[in-house]
KERO-110140 format. One line per field, with one value per residue: residue in one letter; residue number from 1; y, x, z of N, C-alpha, C, CB in turn. Coordinates in steps of 0.1 Angstrom, whole numbers. Glycine has a CB too. Layout:
N
residu: (a_...)
num: (NUM_...)
npy: (Y_...)
npx: (X_...)
npz: (Z_...)
capy: (Y_...)
capx: (X_...)
capz: (Z_...)
cpy: (Y_...)
cpx: (X_...)
cpz: (Z_...)
cbpy: (Y_...)
cbpx: (X_...)
cbpz: (Z_...)
END
This chain:
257
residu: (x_x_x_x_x_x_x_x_x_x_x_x_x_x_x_x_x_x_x_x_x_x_x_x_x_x_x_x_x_x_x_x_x_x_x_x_x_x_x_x_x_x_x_x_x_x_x_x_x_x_x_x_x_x_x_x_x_x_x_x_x_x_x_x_x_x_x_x_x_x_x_x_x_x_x_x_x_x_x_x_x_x_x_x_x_x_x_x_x_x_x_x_x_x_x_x_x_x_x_x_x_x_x_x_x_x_x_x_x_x_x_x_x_x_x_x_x_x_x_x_x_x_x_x_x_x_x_x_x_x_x_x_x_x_x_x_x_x_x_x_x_x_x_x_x_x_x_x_x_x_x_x_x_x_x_x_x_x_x_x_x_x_x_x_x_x_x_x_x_x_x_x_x_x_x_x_x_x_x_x_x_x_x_x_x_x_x_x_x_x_x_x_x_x_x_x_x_x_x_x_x_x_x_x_x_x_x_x_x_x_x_x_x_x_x_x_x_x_x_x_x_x_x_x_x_x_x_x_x_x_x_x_x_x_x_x_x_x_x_x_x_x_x_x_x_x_x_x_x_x_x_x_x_x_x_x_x)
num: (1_2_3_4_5_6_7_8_9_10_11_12_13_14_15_16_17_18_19_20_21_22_23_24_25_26_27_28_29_30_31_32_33_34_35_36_37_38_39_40_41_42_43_44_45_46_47_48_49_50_51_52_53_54_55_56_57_58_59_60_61_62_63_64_65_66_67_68_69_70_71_72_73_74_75_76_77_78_79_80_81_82_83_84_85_86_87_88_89_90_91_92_93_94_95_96_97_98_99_100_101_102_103_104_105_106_107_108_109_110_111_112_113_114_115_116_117_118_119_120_121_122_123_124_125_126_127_128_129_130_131_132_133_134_135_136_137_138_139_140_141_142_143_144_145_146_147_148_149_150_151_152_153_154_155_156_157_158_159_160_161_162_163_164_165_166_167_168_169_170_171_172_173_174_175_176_177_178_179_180_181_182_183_184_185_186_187_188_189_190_191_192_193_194_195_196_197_198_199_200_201_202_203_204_205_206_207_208_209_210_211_212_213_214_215_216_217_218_219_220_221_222_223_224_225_226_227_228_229_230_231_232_233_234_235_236_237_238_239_240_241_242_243_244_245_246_247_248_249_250_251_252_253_254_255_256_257)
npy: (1230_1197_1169_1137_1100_1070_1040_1009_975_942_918_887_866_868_866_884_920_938_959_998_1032_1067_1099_1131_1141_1118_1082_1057_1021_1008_999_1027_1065_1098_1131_1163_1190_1218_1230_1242_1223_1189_1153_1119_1084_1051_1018_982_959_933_903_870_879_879_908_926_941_954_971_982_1001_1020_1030_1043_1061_1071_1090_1104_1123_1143_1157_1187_1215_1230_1207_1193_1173_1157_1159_1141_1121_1116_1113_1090_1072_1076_1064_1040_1031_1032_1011_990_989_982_959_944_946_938_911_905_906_901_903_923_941_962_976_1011_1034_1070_1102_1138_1167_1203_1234_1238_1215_1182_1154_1124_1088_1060_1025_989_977_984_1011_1040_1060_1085_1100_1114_1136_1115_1093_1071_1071_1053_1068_1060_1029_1000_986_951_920_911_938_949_927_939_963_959_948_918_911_921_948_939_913_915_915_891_872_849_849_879_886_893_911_934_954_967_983_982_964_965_988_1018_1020_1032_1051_1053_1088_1104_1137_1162_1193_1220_1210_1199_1195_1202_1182_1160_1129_1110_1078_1054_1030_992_961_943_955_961_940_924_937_947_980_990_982_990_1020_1023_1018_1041_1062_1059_1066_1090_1117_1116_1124_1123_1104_1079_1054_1049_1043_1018_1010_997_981_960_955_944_919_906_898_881_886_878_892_918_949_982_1010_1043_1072_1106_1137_1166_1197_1223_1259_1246_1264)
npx: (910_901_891_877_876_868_869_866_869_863_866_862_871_883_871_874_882_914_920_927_917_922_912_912_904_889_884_885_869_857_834_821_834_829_840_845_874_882_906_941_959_962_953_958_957_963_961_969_967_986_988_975_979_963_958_956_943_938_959_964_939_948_974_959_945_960_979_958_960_979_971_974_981_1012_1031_1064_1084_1106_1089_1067_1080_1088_1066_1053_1078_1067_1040_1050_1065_1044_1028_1039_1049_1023_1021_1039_1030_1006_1016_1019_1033_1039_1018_1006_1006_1013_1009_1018_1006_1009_996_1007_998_1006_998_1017_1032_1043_1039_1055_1045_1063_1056_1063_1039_1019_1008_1013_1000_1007_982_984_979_969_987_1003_1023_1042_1046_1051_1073_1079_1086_1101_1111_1110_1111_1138_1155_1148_1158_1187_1195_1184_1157_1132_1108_1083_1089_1089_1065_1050_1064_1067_1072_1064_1045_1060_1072_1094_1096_1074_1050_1050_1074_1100_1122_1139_1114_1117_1106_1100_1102_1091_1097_1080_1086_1065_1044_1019_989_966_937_953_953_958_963_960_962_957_976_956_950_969_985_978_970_987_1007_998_972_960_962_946_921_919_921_895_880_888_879_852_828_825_843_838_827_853_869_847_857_878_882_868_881_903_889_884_908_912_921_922_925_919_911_923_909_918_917_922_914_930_911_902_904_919_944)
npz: (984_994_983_994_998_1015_1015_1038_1034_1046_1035_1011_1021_1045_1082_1099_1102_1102_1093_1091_1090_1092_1086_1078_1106_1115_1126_1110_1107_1091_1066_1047_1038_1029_1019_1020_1023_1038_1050_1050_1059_1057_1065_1065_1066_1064_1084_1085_1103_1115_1094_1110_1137_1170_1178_1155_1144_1167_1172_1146_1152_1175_1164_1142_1159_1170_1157_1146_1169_1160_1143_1124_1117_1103_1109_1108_1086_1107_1126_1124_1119_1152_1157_1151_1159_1189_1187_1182_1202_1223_1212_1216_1244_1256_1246_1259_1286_1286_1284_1254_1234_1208_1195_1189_1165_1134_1099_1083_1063_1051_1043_1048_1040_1039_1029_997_1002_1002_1024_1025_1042_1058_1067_1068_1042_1029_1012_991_968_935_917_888_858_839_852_872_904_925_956_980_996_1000_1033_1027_1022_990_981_994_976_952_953_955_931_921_915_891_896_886_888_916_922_916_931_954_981_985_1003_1029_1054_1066_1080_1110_1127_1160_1165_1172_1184_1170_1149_1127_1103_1065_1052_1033_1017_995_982_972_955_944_926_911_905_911_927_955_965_993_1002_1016_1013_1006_983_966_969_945_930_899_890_867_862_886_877_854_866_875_857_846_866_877_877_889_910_935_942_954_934_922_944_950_924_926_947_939_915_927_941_922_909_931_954_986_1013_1039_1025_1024_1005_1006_990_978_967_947_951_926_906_876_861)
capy: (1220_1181_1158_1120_1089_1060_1024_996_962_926_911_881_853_871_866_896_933_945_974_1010_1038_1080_1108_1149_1140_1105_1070_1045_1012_997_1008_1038_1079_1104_1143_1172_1195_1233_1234_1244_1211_1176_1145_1106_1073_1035_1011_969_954_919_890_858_875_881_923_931_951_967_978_994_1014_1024_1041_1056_1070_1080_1097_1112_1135_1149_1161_1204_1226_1229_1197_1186_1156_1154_1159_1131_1110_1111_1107_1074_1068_1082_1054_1027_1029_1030_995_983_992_980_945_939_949_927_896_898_916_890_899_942_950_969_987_1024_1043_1078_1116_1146_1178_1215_1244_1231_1207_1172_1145_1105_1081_1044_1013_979_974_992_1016_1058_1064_1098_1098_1128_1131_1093_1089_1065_1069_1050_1074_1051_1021_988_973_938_907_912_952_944_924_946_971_953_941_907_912_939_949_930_899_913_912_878_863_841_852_891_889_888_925_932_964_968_988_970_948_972_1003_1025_1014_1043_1047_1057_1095_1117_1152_1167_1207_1228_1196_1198_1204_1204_1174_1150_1120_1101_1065_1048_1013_978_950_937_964_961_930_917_948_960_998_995_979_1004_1034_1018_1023_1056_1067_1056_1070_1097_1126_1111_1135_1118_1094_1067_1049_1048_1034_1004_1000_994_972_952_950_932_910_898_895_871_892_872_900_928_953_993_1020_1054_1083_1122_1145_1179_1201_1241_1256_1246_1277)
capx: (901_902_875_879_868_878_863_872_859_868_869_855_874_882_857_880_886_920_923_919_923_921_911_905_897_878_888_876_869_848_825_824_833_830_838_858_881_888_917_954_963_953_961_953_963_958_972_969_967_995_977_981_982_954_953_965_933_938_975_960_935_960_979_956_946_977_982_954_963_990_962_973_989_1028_1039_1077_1092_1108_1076_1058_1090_1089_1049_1053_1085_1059_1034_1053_1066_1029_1019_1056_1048_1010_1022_1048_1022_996_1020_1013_1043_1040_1004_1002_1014_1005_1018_1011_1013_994_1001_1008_996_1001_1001_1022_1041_1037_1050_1046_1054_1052_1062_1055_1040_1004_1011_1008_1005_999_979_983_977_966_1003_1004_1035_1042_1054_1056_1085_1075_1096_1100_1121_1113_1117_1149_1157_1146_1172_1198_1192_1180_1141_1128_1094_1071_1093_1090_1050_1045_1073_1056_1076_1056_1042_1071_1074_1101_1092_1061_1049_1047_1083_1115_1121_1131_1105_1123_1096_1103_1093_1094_1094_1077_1082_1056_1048_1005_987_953_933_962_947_961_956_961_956_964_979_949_945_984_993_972_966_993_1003_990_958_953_960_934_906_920_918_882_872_891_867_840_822_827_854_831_828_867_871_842_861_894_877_860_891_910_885_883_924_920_922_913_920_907_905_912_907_915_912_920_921_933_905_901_901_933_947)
capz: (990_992_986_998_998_1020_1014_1040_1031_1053_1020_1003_1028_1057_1087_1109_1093_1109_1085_1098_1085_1096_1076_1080_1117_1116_1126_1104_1115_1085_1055_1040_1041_1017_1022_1015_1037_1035_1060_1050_1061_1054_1072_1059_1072_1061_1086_1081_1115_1108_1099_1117_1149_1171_1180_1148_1145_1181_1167_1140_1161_1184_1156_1132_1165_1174_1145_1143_1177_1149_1130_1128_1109_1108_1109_1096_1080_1118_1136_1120_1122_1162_1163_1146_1166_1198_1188_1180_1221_1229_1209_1222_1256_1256_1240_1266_1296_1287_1278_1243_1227_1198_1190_1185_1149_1124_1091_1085_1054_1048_1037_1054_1032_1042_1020_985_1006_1008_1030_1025_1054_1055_1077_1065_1031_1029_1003_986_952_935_903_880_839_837_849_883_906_937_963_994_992_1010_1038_1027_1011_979_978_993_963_938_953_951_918_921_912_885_902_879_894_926_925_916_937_961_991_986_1019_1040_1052_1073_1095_1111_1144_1171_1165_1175_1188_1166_1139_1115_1092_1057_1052_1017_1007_980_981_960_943_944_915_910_898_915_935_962_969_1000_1005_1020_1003_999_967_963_962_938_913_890_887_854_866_893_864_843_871_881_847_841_874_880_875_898_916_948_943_957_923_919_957_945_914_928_951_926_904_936_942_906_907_941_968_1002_1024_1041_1011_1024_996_1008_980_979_954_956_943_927_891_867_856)
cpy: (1206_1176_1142_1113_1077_1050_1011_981_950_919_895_866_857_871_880_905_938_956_983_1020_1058_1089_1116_1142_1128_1095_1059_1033_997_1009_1021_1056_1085_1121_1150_1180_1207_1237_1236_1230_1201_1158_1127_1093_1057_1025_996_965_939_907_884_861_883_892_925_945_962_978_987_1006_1018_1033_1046_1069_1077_1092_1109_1127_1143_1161_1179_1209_1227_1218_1193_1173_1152_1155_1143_1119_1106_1109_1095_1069_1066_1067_1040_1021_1024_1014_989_978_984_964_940_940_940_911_898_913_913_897_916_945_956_980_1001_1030_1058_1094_1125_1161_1194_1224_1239_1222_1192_1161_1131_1100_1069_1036_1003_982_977_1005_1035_1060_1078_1092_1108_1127_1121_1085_1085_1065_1063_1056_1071_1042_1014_987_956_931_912_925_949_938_928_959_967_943_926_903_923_942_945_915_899_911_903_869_860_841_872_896_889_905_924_949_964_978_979_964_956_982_1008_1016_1022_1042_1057_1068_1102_1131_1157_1184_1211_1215_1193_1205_1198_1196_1164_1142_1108_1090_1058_1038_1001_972_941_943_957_948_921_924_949_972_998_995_987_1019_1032_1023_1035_1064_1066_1061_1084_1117_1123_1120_1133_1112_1082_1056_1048_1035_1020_997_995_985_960_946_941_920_899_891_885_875_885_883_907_940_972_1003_1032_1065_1097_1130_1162_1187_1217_1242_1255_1261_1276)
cpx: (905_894_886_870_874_869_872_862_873_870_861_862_879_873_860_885_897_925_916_921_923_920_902_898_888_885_877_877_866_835_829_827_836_826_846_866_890_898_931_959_953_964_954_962_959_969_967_976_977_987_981_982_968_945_959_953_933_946_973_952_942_967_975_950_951_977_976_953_977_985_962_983_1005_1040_1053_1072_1095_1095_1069_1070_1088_1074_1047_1062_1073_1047_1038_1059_1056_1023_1031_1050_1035_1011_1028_1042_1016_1001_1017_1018_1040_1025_995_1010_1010_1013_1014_1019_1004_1005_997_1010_998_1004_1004_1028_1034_1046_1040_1051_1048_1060_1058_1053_1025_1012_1008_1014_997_990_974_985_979_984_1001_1022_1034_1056_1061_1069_1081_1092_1095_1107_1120_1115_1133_1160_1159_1159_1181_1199_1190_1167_1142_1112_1086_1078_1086_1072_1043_1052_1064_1060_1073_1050_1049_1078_1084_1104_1074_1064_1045_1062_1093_1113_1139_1122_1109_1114_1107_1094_1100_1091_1090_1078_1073_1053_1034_996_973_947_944_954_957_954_967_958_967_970_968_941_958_988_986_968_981_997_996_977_952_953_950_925_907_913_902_876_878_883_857_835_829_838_850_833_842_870_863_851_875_894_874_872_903_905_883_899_925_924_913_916_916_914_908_916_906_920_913_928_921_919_905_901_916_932_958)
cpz: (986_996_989_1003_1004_1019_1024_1041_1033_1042_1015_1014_1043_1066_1096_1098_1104_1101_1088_1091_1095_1084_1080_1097_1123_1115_1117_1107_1101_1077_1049_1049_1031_1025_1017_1032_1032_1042_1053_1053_1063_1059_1069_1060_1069_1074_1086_1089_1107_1108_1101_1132_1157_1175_1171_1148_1153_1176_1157_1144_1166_1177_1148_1148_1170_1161_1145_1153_1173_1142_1130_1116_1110_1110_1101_1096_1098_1137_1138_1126_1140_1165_1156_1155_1182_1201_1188_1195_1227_1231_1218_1239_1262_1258_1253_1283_1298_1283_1265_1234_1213_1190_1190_1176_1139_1113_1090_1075_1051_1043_1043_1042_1037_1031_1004_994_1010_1013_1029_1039_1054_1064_1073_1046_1022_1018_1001_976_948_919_893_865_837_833_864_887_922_945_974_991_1001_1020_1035_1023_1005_975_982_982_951_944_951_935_917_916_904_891_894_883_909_930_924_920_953_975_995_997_1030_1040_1068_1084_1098_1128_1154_1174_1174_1173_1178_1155_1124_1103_1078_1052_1036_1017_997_982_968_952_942_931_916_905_905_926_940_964_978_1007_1010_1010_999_988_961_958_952_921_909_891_874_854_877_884_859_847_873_865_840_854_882_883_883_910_930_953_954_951_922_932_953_934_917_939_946_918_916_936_927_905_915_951_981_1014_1030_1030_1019_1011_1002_994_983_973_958_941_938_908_884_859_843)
cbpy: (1223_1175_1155_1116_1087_1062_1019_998_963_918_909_884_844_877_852_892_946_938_975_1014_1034_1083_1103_1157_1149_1103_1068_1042_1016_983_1012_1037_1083_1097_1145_1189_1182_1245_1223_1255_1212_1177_1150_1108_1074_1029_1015_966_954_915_883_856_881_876_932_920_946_962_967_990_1014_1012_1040_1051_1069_1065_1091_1106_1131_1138_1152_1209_1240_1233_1189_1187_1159_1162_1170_1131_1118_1118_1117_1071_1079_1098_1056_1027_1042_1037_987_1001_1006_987_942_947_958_932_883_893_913_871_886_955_944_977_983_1032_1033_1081_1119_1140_1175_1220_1252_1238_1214_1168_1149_1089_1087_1035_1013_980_961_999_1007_1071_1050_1116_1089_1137_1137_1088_1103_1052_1082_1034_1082_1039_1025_970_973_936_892_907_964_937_921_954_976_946_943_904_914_939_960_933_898_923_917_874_872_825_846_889_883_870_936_925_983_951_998_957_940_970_1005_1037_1017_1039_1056_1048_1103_1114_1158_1161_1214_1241_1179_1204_1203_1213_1178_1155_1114_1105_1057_1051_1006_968_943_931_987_964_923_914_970_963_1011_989_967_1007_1035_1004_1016_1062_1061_1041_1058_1092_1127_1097_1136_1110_1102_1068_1056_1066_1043_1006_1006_1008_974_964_965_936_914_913_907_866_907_854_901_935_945_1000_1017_1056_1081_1126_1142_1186_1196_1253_1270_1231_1285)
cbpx: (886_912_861_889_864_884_864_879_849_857_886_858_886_885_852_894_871_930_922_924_916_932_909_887_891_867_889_878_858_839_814_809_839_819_837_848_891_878_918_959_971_950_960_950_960_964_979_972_949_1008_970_996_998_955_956_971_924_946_985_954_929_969_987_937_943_996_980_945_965_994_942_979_984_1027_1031_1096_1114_1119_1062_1052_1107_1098_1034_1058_1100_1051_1027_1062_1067_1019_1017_1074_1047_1002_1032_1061_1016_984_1010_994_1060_1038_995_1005_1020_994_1019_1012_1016_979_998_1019_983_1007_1012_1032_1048_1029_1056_1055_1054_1050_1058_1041_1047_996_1005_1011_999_1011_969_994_987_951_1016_997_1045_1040_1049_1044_1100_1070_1096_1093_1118_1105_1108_1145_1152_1125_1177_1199_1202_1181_1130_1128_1090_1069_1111_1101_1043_1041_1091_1054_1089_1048_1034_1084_1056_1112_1097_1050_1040_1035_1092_1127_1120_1137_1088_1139_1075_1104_1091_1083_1100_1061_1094_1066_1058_1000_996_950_931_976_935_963_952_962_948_954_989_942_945_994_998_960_957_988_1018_993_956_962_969_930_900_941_927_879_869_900_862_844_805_818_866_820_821_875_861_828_860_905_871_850_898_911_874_879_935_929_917_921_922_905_882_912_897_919_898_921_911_956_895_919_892_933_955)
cbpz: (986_996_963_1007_985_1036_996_1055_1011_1063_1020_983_1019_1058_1097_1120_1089_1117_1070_1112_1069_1104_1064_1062_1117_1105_1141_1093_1128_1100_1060_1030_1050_1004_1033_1002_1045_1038_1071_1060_1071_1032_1090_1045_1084_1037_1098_1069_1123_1117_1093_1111_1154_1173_1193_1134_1148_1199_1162_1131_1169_1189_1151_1116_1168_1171_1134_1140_1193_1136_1132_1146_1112_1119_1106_1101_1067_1117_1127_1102_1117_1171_1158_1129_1166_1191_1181_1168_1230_1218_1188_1222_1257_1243_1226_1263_1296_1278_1283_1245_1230_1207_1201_1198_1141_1133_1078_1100_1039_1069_1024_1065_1028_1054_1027_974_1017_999_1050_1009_1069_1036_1091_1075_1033_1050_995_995_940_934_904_885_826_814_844_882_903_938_964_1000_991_999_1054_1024_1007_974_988_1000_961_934_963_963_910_932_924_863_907_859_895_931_920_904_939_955_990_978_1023_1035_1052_1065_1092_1110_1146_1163_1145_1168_1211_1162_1144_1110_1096_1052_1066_1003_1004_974_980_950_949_958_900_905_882_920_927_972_955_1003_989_1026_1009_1006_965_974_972_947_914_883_885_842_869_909_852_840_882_887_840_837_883_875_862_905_915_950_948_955_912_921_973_938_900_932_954_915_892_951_949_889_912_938_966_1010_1026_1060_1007_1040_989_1021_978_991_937_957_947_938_883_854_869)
END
């Protein structure tokens, strides 16, 4: 079973929320959700409509909804790959209809669960971290300048998080066809008590991994995983977070053996 918790919050200077998210069958738009989910397969989506332009929001609806007609059992690595390719035609197509190529984008990072198997996938710079024995690992990989950088050895990622060119992400949906997202494999790789976290850059770019460990670690046990979602909220906005804020959450649950 898997419990979750999604938190989206417009944030403390934003007046527009373009963060969406999807999860176990539900489009989120705004506020809260909290549930579990008995199914063989599990499906969870954050995407972070582009700021600056003025459907970034739509762009994100458009693809957690997309996505979410994914939402089944069986899915590959190459499934998902052309239902992201699938959507990113859609916004492409939509933009270029209505005039307004320029102004449908949106990043998209989330996790694709069946059985032991788990798949990441991401575009842009919205994030998926696992968090297992009060040990944080980021499973996603941003498109952006400064990741860029850090590959190539130029930045060590504690450079690359306080380099003041951080927001300058260099795929998104919406821009070019293909959009080639960046997908992972994990075989047999689920263990019991492990918690996903999927969020915007407005958790990311402002926390730490060590400062998102910290709260995981103090909230990880939480019945609900409510309290975790607030506090990883809470600890953005304290850091200086002006944007929209989303917190999604899901842990794999049963008895450790």
């Amino acid at each position: 079973m898997y419990r979750y918790a999604v938190y989206i919050d417009t944030g403390v200077h934003e007046s527009r929320n373009d963060d969406r998210a999807f999860v176990d069958g539900n489009v989120i738009e705004n506020g809260w959700l909290l549930g579990t989910s008995d199914k063989p397969h599990f499906l969870a989506a954050v995407c972070d409509g582009a700021g600056g332009v003025k459907q970034g929001g739509r762009a994100a609806g458009m693809t957690v909804q997309g996505i979410g007609r994914y939402d089944r059992e069986g899915l590959s690595a190459a499934d998902i790959r052309a239902a992201i390719e699938k959507i990113n035609s859609l916004v492409i197509a939509t933009g270029e209809a209505e005039g307004a190529r320029s102004e449908l984008m949106t990043t998209i990072a989330g996790i694709y669960v069946c059985g032991e198997d788990l798949t990441v996938f991401n575009a842009g710079d919205s994030r998926v971290y696992r968090y297992r024995g009060q040990y944080l690992r980021q499973l996603s990989k941003d498109h952006s300048y400064v990741q860029d950088l850090v590959d190539i050895g130029k930045l060590t990622p504690e450079e690359a998080h306080a380099h003041p060119k951080k927001n300058i992400i260099n795929k998104f949906i919406g821009i070019e066809q293909p959009v080639s997202p960046r997908i992972k494999e994990f075989a047999d790789d689920l263990i019991v008590g492990d918690i996903y976290l999927v969020c915007s850059d407005g958790i990311s770019d402002v926390l730490t991994d060590a400062e998102i460990c910290e709260v995981m670690k103090n909230h990880s046990r939480d019945d609900k995983l409510d309290r975790c979602c607030r506090a990883l909220r809470d600890a953005a906005v304290r850091a200086g977070s002006l944007d929209n804020m989303t917190v999604l959450l899901v842990r794999k649950e049963g008895t450790e053996e």
